[in-house]
Backbone as a ProteinNet text record, in pm:
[ID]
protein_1_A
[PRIMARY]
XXXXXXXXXXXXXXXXXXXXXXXXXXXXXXXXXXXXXXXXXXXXXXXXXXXXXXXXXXXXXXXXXXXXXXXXXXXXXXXXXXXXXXXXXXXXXXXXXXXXXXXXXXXXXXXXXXXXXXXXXXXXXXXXXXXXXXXXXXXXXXXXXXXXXXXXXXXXXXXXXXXXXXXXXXXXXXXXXXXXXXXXXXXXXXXXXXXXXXXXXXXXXXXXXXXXXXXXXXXXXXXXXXXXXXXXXXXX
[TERTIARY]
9698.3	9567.4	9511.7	9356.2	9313.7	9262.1	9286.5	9229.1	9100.6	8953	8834.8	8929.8	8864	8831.9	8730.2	8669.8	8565.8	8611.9	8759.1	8823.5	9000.1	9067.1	9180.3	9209.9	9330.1	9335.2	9477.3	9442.2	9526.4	9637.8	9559.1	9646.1	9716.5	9739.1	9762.8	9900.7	9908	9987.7	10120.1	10036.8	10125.9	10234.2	10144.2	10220.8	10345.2	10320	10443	10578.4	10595.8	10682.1	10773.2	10722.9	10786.5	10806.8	10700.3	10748.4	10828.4	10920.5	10997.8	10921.8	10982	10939.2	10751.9	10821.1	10656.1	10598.5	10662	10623.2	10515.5	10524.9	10415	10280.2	10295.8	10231.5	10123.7	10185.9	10119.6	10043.5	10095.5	10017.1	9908.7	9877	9743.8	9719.6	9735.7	9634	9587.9	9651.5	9552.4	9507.4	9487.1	9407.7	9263.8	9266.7	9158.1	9105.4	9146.4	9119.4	9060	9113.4	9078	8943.5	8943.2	8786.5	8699.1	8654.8	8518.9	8431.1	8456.2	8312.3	8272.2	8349.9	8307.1	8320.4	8452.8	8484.7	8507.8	8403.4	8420.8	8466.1	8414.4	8500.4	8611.3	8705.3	8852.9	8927	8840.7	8874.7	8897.2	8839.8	8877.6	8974.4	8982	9137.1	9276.4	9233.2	9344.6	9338.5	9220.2	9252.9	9285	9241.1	9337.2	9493.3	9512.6	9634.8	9767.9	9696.5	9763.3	9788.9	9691.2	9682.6	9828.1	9825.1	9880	10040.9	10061.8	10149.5	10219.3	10159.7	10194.3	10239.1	10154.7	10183.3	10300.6	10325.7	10456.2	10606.8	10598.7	10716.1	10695.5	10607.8	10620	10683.6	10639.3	10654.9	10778.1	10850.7	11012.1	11066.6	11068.4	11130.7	11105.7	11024.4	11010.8	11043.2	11144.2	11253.3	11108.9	10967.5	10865	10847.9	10856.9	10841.9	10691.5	10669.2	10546.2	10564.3	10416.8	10374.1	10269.9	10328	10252.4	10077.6	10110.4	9937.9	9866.9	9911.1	9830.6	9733.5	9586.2	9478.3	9505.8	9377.7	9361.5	9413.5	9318.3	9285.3	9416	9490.7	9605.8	9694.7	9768	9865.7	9870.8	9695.4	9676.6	9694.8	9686.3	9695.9	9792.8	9882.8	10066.3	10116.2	10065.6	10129	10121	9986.9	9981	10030.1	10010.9	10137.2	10308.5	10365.7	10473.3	10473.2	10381.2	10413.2	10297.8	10340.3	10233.6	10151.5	10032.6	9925.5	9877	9923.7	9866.9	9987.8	9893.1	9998.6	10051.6	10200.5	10280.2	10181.3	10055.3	10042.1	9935.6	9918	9808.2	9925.8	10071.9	10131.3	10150.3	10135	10102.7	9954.7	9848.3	9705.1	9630.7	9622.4	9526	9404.9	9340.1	9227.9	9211.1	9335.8	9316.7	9396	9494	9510.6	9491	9383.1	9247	9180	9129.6	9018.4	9099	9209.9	9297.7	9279.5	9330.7	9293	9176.2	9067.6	8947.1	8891.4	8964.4	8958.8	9018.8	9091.5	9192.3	9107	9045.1	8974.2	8832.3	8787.5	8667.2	8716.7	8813.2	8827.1	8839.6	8927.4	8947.9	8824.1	8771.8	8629.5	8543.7	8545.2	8464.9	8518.1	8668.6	8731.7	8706.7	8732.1	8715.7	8562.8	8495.3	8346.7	8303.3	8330.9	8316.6	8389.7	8497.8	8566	8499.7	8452.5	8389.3	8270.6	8220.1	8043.3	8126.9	8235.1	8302.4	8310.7	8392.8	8368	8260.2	8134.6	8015.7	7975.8	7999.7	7954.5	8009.6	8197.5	8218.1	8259.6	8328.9	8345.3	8435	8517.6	8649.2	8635.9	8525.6	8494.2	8529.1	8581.9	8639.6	8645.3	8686.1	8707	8576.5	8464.4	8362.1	8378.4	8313.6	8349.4	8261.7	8237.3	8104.5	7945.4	7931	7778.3	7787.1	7811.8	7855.5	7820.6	7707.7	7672.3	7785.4	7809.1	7878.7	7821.8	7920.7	7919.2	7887.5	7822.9	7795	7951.8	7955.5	8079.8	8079.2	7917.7	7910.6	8012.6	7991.4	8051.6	8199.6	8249.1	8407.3	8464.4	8391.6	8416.9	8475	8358.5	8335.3	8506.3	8458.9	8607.8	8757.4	8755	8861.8	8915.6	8800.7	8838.6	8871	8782	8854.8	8996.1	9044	9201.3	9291.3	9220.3	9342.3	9348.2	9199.4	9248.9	9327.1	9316.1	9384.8	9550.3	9571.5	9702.5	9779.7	9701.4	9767.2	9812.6	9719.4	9754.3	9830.7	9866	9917.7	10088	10116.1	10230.9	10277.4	10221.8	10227.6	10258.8	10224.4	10262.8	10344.6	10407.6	10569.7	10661.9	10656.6	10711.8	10819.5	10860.6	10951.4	11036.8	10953.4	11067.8	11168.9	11078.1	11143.8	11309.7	11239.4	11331.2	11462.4	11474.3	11544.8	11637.4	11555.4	11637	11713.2	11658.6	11754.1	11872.3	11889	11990.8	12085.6	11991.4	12097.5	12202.3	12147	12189.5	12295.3	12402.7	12522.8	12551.9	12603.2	12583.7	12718.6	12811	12890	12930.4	12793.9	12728	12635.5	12614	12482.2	12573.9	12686.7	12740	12685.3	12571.1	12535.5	12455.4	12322.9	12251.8	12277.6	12405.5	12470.6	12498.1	12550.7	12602.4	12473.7	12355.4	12230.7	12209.5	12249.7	12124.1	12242.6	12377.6	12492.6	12444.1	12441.9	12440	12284.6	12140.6	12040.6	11967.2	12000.4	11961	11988.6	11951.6	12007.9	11979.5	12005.7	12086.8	11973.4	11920.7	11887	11966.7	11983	12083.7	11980.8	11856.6	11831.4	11852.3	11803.9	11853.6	11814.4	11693.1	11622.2	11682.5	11800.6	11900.8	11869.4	11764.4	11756.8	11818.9	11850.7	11922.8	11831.4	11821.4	11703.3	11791.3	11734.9	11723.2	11621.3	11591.1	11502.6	11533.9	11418.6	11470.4	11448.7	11489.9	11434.8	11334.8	11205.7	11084.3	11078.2	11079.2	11127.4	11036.9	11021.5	11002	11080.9	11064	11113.6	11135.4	11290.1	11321.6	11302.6	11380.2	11389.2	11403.9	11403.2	11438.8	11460.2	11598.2	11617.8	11715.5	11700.2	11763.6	11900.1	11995.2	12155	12228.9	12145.9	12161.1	12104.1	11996.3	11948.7	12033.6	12048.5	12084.6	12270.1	12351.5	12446.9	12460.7	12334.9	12269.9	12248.3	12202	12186.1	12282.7	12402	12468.3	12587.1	12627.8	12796.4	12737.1	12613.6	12628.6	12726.1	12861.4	12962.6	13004	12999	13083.1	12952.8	12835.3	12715.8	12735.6	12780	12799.4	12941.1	13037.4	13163.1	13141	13059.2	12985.7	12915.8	12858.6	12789.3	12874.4	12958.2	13076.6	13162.3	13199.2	13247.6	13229	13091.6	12977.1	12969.1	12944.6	12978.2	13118.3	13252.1	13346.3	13342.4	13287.3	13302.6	13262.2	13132.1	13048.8	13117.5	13137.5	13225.5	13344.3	13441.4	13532.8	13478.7	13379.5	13350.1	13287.6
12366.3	12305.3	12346.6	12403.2	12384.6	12294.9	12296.6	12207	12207.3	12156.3	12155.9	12183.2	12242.3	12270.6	12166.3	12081.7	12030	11926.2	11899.3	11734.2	11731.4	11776.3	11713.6	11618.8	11545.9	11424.9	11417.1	11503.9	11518.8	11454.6	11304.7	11199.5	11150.7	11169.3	11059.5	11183.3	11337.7	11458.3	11433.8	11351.2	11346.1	11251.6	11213.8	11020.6	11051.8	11186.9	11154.3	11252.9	11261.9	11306.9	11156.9	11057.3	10891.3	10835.9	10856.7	10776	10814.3	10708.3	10752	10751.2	10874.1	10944.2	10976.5	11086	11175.8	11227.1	11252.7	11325.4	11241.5	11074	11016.2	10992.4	10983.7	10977.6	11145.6	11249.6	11357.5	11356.3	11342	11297.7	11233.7	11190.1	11087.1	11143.2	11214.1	11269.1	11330.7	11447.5	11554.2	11511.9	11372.4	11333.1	11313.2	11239.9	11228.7	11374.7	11455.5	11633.6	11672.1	11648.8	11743.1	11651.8	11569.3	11491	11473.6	11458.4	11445.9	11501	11643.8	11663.2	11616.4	11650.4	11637	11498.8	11419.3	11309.5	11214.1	11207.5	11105.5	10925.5	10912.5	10754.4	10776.1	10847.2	10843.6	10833.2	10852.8	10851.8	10719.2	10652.9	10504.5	10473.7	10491.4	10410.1	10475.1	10613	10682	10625.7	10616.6	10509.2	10380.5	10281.2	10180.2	10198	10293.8	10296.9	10373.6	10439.3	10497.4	10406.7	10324.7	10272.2	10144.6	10061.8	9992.2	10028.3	10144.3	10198	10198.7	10276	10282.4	10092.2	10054.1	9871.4	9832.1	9857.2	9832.2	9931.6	10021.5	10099.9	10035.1	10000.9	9933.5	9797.2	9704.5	9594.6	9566.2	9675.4	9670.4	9706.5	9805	9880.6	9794.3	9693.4	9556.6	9456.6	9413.2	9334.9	9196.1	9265.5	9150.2	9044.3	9137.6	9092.3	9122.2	9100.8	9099.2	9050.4	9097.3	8995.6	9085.1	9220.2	9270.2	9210.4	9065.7	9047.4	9015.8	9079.2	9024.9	9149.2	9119	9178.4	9294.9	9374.9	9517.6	9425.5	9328.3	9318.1	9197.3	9119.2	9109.7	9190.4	9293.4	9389	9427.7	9457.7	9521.5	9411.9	9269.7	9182	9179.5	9154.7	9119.2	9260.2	9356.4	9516	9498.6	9472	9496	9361.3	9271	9171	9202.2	9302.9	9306.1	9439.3	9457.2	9591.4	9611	9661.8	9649.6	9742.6	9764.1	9815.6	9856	9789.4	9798.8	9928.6	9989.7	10137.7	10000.2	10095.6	10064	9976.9	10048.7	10045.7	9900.1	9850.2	9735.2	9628.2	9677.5	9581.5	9434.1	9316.1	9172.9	9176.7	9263.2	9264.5	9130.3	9051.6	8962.6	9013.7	9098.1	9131.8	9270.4	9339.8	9467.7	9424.3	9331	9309.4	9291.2	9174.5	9150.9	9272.3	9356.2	9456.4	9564.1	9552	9695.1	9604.4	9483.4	9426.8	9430.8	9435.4	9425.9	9596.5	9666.4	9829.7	9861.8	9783	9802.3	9686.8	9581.6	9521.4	9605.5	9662.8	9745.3	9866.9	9902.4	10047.6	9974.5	9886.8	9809.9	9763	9700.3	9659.6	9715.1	9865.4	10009.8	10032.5	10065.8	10057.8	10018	9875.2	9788.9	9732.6	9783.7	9729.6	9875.1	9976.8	10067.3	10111.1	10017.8	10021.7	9939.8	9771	9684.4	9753.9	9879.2	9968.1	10020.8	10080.4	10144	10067.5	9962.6	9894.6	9866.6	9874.1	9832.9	9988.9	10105.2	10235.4	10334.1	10345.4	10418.7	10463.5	10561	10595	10543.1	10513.1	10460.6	10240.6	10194.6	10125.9	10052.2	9933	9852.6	9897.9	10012	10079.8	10203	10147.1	10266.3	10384.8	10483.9	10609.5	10690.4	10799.9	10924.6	10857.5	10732.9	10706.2	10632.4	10570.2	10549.3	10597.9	10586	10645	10692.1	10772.1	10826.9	10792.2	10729.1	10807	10864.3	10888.3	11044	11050.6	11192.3	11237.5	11260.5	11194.5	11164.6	11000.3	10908.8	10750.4	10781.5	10869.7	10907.7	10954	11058	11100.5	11018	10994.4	10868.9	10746.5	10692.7	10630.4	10661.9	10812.1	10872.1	10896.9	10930.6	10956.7	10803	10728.7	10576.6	10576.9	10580.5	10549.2	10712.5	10772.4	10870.8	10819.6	10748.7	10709.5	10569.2	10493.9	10369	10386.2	10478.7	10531.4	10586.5	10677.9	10718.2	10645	10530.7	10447.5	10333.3	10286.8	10186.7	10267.3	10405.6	10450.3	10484	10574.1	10567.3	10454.1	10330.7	10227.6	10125.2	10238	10119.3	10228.5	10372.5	10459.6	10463.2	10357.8	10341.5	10236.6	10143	10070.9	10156.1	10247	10298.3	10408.4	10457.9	10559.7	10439.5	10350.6	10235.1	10204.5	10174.7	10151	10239.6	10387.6	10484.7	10469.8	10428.6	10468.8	10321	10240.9	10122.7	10132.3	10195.3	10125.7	10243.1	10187.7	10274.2	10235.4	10330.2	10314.3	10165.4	10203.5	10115.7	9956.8	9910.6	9795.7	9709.9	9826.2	9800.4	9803.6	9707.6	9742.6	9680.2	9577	9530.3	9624.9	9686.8	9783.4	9902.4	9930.3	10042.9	9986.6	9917.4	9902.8	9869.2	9832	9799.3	9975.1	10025.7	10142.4	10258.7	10215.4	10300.4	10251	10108	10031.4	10104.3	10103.7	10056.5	10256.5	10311.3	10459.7	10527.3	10589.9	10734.7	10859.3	10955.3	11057.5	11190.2	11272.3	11376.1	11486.4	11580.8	11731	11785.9	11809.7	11929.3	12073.8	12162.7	12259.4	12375.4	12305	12463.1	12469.6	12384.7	12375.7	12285.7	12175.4	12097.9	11973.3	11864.7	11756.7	11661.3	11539.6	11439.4	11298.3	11200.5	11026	10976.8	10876.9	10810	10650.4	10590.6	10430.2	10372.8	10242.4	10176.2	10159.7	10171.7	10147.6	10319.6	10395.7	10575	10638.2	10569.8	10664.6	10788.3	10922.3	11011.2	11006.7	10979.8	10957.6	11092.2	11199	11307.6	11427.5	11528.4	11676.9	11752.6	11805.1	11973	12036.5	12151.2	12247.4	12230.6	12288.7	12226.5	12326.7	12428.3	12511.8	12462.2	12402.3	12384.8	12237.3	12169.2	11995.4	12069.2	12192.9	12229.4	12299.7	12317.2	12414.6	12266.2	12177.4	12025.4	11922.5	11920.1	11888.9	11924.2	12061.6	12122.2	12238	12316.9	12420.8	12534.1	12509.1	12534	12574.1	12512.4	12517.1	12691.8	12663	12731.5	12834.4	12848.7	12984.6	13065.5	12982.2	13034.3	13086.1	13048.2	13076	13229.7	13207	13333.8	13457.8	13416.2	13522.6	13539.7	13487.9	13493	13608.4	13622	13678	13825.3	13806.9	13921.1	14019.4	13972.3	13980.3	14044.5	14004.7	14038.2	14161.5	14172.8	14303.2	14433	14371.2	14539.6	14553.7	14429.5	14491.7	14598	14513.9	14587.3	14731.3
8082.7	8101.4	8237	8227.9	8397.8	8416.6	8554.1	8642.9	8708.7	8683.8	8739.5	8906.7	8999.5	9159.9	9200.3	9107	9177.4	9294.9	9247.9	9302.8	9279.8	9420.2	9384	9448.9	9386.5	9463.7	9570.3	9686	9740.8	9812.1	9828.2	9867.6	9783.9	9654	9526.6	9591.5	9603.1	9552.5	9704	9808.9	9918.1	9859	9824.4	9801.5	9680.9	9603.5	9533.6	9613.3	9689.3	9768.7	9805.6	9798.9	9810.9	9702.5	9628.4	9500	9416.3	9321.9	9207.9	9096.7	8984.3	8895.9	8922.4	9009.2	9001.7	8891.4	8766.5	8689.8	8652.2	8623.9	8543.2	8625	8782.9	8842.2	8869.2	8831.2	8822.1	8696.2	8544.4	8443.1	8517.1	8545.9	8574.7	8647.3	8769.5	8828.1	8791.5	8743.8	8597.8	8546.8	8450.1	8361	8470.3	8573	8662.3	8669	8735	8781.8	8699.5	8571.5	8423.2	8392.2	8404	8336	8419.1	8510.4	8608.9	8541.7	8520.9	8469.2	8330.7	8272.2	8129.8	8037.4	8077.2	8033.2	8145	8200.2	8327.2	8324.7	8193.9	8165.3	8157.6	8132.9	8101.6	8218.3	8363.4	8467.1	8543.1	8489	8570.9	8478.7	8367.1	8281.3	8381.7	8409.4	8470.1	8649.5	8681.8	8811.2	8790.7	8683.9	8736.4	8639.6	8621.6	8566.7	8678.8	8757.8	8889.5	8963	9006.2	9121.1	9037.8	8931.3	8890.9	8921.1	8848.4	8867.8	9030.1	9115.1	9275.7	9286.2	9297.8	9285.2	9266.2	9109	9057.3	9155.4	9185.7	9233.7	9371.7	9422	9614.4	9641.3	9529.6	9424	9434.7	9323	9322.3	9401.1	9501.6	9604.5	9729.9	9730.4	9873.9	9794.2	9676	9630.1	9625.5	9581.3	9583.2	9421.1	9364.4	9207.6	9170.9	9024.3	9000.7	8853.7	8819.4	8703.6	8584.6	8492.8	8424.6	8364.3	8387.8	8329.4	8468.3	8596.2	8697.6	8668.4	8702.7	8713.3	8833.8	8864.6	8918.6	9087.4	9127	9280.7	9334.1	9203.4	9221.9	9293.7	9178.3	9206.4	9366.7	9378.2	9526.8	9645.4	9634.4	9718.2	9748.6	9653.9	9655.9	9752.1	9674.1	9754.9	9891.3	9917.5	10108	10139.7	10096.7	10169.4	10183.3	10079.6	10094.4	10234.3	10220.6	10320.5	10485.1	10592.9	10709.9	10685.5	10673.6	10676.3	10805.6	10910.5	11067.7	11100.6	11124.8	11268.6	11375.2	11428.5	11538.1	11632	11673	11800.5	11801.4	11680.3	11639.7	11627.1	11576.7	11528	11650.7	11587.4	11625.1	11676.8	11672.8	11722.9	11608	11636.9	11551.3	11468.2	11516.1	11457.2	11366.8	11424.2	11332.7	11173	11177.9	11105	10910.8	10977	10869.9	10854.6	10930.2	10945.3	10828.4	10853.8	10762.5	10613.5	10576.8	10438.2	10433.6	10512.3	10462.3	10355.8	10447.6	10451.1	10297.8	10284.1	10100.5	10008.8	10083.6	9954.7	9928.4	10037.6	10025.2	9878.3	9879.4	9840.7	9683.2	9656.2	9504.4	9444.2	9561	9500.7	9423.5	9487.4	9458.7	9308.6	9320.7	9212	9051.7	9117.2	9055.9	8954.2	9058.6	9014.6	8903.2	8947.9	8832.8	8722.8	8722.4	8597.3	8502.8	8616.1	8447.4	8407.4	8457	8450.3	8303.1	8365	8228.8	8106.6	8113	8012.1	7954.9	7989.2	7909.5	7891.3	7928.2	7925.5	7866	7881.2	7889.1	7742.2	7758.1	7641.6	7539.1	7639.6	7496.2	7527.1	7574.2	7610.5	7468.3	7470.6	7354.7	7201.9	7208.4	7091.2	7069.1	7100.8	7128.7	7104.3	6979.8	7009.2	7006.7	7045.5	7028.3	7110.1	7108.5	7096.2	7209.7	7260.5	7439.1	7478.9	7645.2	7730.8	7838	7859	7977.1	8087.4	8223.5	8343.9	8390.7	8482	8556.7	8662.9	8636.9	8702.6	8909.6	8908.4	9041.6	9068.3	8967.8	9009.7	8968	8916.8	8878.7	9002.7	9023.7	9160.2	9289.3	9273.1	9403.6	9365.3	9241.9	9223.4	9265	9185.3	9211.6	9384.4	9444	9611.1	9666.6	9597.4	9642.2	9629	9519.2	9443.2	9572.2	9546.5	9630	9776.1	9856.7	9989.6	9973.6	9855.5	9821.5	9826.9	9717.9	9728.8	9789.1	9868.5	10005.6	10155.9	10175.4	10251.8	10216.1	10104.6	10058.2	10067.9	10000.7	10013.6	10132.1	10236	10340	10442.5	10388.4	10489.8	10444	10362.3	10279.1	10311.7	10374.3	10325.9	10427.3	10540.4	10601.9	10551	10452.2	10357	10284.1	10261.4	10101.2	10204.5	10298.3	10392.3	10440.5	10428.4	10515	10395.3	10264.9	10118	10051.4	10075.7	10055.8	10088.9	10253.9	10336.1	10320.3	10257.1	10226.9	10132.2	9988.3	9888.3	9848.7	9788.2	9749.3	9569.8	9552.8	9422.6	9340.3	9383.4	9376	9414.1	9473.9	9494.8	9397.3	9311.8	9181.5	9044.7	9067.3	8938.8	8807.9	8810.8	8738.3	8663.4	8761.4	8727.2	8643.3	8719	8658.7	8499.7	8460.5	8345.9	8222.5	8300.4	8228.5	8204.7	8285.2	8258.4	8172.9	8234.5	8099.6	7970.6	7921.5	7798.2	7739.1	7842.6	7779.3	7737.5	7821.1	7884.1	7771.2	7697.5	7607.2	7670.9	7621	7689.8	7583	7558.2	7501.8	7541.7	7406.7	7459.4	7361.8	7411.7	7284.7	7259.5	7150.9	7128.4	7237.8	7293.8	7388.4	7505.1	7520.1	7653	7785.6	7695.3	7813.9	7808.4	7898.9	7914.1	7971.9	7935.4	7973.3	7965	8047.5	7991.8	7965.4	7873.4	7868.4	7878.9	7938	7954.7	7810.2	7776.9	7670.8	7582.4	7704.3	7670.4	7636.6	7629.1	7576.7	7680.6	7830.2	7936.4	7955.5	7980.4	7987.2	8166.7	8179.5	8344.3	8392.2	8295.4	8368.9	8241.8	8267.1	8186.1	8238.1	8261.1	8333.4	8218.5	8233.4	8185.8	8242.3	8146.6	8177.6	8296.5	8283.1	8443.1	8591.1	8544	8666.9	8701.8	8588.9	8667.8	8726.4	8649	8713.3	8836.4	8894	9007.5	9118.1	9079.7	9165.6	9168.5	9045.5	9087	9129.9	9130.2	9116	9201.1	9314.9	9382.8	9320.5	9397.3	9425	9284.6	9180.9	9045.6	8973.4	9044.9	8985.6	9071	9150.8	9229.4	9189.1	9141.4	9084.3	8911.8	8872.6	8752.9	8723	8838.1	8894.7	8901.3	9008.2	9012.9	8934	8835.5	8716.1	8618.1	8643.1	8540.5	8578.5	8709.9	8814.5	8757.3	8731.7	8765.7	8617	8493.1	8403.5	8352.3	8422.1	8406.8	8452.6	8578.5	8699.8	8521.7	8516.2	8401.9	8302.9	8210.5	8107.5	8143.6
[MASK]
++++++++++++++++++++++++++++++++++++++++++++++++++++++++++++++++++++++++++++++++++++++++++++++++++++++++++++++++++++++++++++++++++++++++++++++++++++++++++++++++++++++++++++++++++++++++++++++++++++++++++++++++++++++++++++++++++++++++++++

């Protein structure tokens, strides 16, 4: 698929360098990229479905909880409470404080307010099909750069949680987890040589090819492999 040049969303692309499972979080940004021009309603379903998303992974990873039927300006309230929004150099400043939530309710608002436009407009607007007025791919736009400076600062200012939780957690501490995700997890081997999990709900966690996940996890075993191969050829 290409990608319109008109708009990427470059902050959403930083931000997945922190977050877990980038892949779904890239889906959606393409869906945003790919529609501006042409299918510009499809673009706020894919912003508040990003932004929801980021929520949920900051959510779980600051041990906050949440609540699938909380609304758009929910999710975002709970998020920046679990996490500082203020730079170092503001931190305990009384006033910048507020000023930075004010700065994230501004951006949801924006959000927010042109998604319910969608709903009365857009295209896939309560089942709506073909005869719906579109958007102009100027208010998508505009949305979308909201959600990428939304997302970028919201990840960015958890992203010393998440660096701190890494370095905490050991695997052999999570034995509960572990055994949820042995019991609940299936496993794919398909024929074109790739190897995958999927969670319950049939999220696709991951897919690599059975070389490459032996290249990430065994180096050493993949380089003796190599030479192996090597070793066989000079014979023959």
């Amino acid at each position: 698929m290409t990608h319109h040049q008109s708009l990427e969303m470059n902050g959403c692309r930083r931000a997945l360098t922190i977050l877990n499972a980038p892949e779904r979080m890239e889906q959606m940004i393409c869906v945003i990229e790919d529609n501006i021009e042409e299918r510009p309603s499809l673009v706020f379903d894919a912003c508040k479905s990003i932004i929801e998303y980021t929520c949920k992974n900051i959510l779980r990873y600051t041990n906050s909880g949440y609540d699938d039927n909380w609304d758009l300006p929910k999710f975002i309230r709970e998020t920046a409470k679990s996490i500082r929004l203020t730079p170092e150099n503001y931190e305990g400043d009384s006033v910048a404080g507020p000023i930075f939530q004010k700065i994230v309710q501004g951006l949801t608002t924006a959000v927010q307010n042109f998604g319910e436009l969608r709903s009365k407009e857009g295209l896939l607007a309560h089942g709506a099909i073909g005869y719906s007025r579109q958007l102009e791919a100027t208010h998508a736009r505009f949305a979308a750069y909201s959600v990428d400076a939304l997302i970028e600062l919201l990840v960015y200012s958890s992203r010393n949680y998440w660096s701190n939780l890494e370095e905490d957690i050991q695997y052999e501490d999570n034995n509960e987890l572990n055994e949820l995700i042995d019991q609940s997890f299936s496993v794919v081997d398909d024929e074109d040589g790739y190897f995958g999990m999927i969670s319950p709900d049939g999220t696709e966690i991951f897919r690599l090819r059975k070389s490459d996940l032996l290249y990430k996890l065994d180096k050493d075993q993949y380089i003796s492999l190599i030479a192996e191969a090597d070793q066989s050829e000079d014979e023959e």
